[in-house]
N, C-alpha and C positions, 0 to 999 in steps of 0.2 A: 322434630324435623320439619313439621309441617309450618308451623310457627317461624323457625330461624331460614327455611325457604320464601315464606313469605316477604321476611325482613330484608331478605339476600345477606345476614349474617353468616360469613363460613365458619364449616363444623368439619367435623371427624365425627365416621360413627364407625362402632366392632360392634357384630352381633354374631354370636356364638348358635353352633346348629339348632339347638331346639327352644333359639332366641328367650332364654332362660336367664340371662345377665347381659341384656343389650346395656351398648354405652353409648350416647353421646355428646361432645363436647365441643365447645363453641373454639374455633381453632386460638385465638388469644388468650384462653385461659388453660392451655396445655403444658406441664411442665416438663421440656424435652431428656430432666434426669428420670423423669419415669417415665416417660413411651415417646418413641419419635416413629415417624414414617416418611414413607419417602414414596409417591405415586406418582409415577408418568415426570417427572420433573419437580414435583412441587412435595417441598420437603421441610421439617423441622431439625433438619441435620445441621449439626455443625461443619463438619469436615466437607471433603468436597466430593463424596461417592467410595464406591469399592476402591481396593487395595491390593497389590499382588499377594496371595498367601504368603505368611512367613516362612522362612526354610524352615526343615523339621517339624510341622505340623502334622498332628497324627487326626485322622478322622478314619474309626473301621466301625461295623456294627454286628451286632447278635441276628444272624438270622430267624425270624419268628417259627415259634414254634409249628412243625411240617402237619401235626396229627391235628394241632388248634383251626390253623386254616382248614384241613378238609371238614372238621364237624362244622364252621360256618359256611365254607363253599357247601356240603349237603345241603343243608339248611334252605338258603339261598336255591339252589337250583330244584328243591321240592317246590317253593313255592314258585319259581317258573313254572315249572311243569304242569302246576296247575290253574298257571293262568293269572295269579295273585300280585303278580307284577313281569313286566315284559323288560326291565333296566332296572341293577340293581347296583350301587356304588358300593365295595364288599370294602372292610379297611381295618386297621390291624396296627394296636402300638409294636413298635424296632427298639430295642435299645440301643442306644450308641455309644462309643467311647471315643473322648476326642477330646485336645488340649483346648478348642475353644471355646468360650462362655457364649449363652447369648449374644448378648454387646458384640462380641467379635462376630459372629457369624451373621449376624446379622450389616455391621460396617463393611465386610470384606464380601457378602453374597450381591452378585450382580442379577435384578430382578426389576418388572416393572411395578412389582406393587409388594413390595414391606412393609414391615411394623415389628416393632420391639416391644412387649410391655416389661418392664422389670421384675426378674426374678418367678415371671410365670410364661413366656414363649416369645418366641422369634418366629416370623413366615416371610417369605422370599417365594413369591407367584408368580408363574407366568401366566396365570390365565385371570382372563377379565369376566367382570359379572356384567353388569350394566353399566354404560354412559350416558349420559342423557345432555345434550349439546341443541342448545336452541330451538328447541318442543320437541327435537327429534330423540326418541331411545334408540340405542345400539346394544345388541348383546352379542357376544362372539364364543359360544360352547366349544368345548374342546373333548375331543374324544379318539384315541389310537393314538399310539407310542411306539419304536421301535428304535433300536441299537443305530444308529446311522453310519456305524463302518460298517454295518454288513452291507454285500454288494449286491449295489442295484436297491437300495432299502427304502428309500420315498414308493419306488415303481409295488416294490412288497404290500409295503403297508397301503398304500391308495388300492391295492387288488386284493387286499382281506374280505374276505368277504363276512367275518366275526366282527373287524373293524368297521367296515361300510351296515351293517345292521345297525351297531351300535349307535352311530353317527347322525343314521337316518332319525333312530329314536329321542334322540338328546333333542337335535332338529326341531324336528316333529314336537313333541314336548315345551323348549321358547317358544315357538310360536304361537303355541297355545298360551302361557303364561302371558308373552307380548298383548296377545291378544285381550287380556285383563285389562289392561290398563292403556292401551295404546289404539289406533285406527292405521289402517292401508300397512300395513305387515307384509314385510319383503325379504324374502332370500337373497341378500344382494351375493355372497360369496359363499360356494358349497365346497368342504373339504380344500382347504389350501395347507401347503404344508410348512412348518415353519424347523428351525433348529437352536437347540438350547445347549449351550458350553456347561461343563460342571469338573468335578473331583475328578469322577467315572468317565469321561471322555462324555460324547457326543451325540444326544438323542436327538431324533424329529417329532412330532406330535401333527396331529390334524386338528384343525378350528373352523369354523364357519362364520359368514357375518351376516345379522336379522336384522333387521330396521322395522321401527311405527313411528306412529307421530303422535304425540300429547297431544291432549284436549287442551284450550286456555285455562291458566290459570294453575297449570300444572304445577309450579313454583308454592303455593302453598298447598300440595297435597304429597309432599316430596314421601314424606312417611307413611302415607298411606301405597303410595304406588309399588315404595321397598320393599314392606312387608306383605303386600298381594303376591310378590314373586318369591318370595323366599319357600321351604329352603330352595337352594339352586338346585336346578335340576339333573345339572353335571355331576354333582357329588349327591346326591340321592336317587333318583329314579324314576320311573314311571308306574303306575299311576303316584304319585306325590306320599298321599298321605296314607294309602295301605300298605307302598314300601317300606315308609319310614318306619313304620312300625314290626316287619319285618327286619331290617338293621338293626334296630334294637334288641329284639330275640336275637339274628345271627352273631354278633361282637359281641354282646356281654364286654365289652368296658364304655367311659363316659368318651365321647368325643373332647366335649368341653366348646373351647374356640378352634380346634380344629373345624376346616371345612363350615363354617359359618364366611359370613363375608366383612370386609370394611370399605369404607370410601371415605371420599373426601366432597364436600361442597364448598367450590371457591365463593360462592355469591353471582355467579352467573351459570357455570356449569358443574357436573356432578361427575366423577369416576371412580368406581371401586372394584376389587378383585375377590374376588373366592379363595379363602384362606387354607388352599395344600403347600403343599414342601414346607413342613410346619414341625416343628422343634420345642418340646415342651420341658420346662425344668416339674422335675419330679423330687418327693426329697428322695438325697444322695446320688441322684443321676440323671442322665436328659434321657428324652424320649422322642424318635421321629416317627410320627403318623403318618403313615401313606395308606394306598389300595387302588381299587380300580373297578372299572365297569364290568357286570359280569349279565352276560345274556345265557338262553337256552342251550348257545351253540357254545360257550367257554369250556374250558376243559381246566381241572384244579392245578394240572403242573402249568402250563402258561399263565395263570394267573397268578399264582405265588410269583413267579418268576419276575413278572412284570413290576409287583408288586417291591419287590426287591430292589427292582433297576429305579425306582424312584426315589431310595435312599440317596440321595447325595446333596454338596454343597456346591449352588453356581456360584464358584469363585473362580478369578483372574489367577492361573496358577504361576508362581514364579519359576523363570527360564531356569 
């Protein structure tokens, strides 16, 4: 990365959470029958975006098991209690049954940052990791979910006071990372809310936006700057590296490329997402990965629950 930043050759990079099978590839030697993406506009797609679902598409899922989540919510909420992490990303394979394949779910999900690999997952994100646009970084953390028909539901969730802890932590946390790598570190936008269309009707989320400024020369240290910030702190926690090693104890199964990140380098600027709403082929069936931020003040039924409501496909549903 540091090399093909230096050269301004664009790439694609995936790197997987416990960056155990990072990949990456100089963008003209991608073959788009085995993986395409599509970030912000810029895509190796053929076609020309999402699709309205076809009539009679089934998509339902297996609720995870209720007893599995509380022995990792215990888990988790022991080591708050004692202090051992203050944010903890909890997350849990779904199985799903559904007529579409990757390929499809992936053509017809409407997201700012996808990727397809063949025959091993699809993610359709809304949430951004890093940009880095003319020596400036950008990071925008996301943290709080809520139903958006319920009423009055932005006012809700902006007066969580579980959600605003949470937020302040993730917060608090980029800028810390920013600070690794970056100078003059800025809060430019605290909790704004945004809203995501899907299968399930219509959630809101909260994000923030951070800003620094690269040192010169930033361009060839593209790989070192990535990997100073990883994992993301959205999907793992705080303090970093004694959570992660709690998550490991609580899940007991492999992540893989869930929750790991990818991006794209065009040759002048950089943008990648943090790999949730993520779809794994397993053999003989798919798998969707979710979960969620879990603090001192969480409680195990709100969070399965939440948990839950991040099952679904943003697709265009037909009228």
């Amino acid at each position: 990365m540091n090399m093909y930043g230096k050269e301004r050759i664009p790439f694609l990079f995936v790197f997987d959470f416990l960056m155990q099978h990072p990949l990456v590839f100089p963008l003209d030697q991608i073959d788009n029958r085995q993986l395409r993406y599509a970030i912000n506009g810029q895509s190796n797609q053929t076609d020309s975006g999402p699709a309205p679902l076809p009539q009679n598409t089934h998509f339902s899922f297996v609720p995870p098991d209720r007893q599995a989540f509380q022995q990792a919510f215990d888990k988790v909420m022991h080591h708050l209690r004692r202090g051992d992490t203050y944010l903890l990303n909890l997350t849990m394979p779904v199985d799903i049954s559904t007529s579409l394949g990757l390929d499809d779910i992936y053509r017809l999900s409407k997201a700012p940052y996808k990727l397809w690999m063949r025959d091993q997952f699809t993610v359709f994100s809304p949430e951004p990791f890093v940009r880095i646009v003319d020596g400036n970084i950008y990071a925008h953390p996301m943290k709080g979910t809520i139903d958006a028909t319920l009423p009055d539901a932005a006012r809700q969730l902006l007066a969580n006071k579980k959600e605003l802890a949470e937020h302040y932590t993730i917060v608090d946390l980029i800028r810390n990372d920013l600070n690794m790598v970056a100078s003059n570190i800025r809060l430019e936008q605290f909790r704004y809310v945004e809203e995501i269309v899907s299968t399930r009707g219509r959630l809101l989320q909260t994000s923030s936006r951070i800003s620094g400024r690269l040192p010169d020369g930033y361009l060839g240290q593209l790989g070192d700057i990535m990997l100073s910030l990883l994992p993301a702190g959205s999907i793992s926690g705080a303090p970093k590296k004694k959570t992660v090693s709690i998550i490991r104890e609580a899940e007991q199964y492999e992540r893989n490329y869930y929750t790991g990140v990818f991006g794209l380098f065009d040759g002048h600027q950089l943008d990648s997402g943090v790999m949730i709403r993520f779809v794994e082929q397993q053999p003989a069936k798919l798998v969707f990965k979710a979960g969620g931020g879990i603090t001192v003040n969480s409680s195990a039924g709100a969070e399965y629950a939440e948990l839950m409501q991040k099952v679904y496909l943003p697709v265009i549903v037909s009228p």
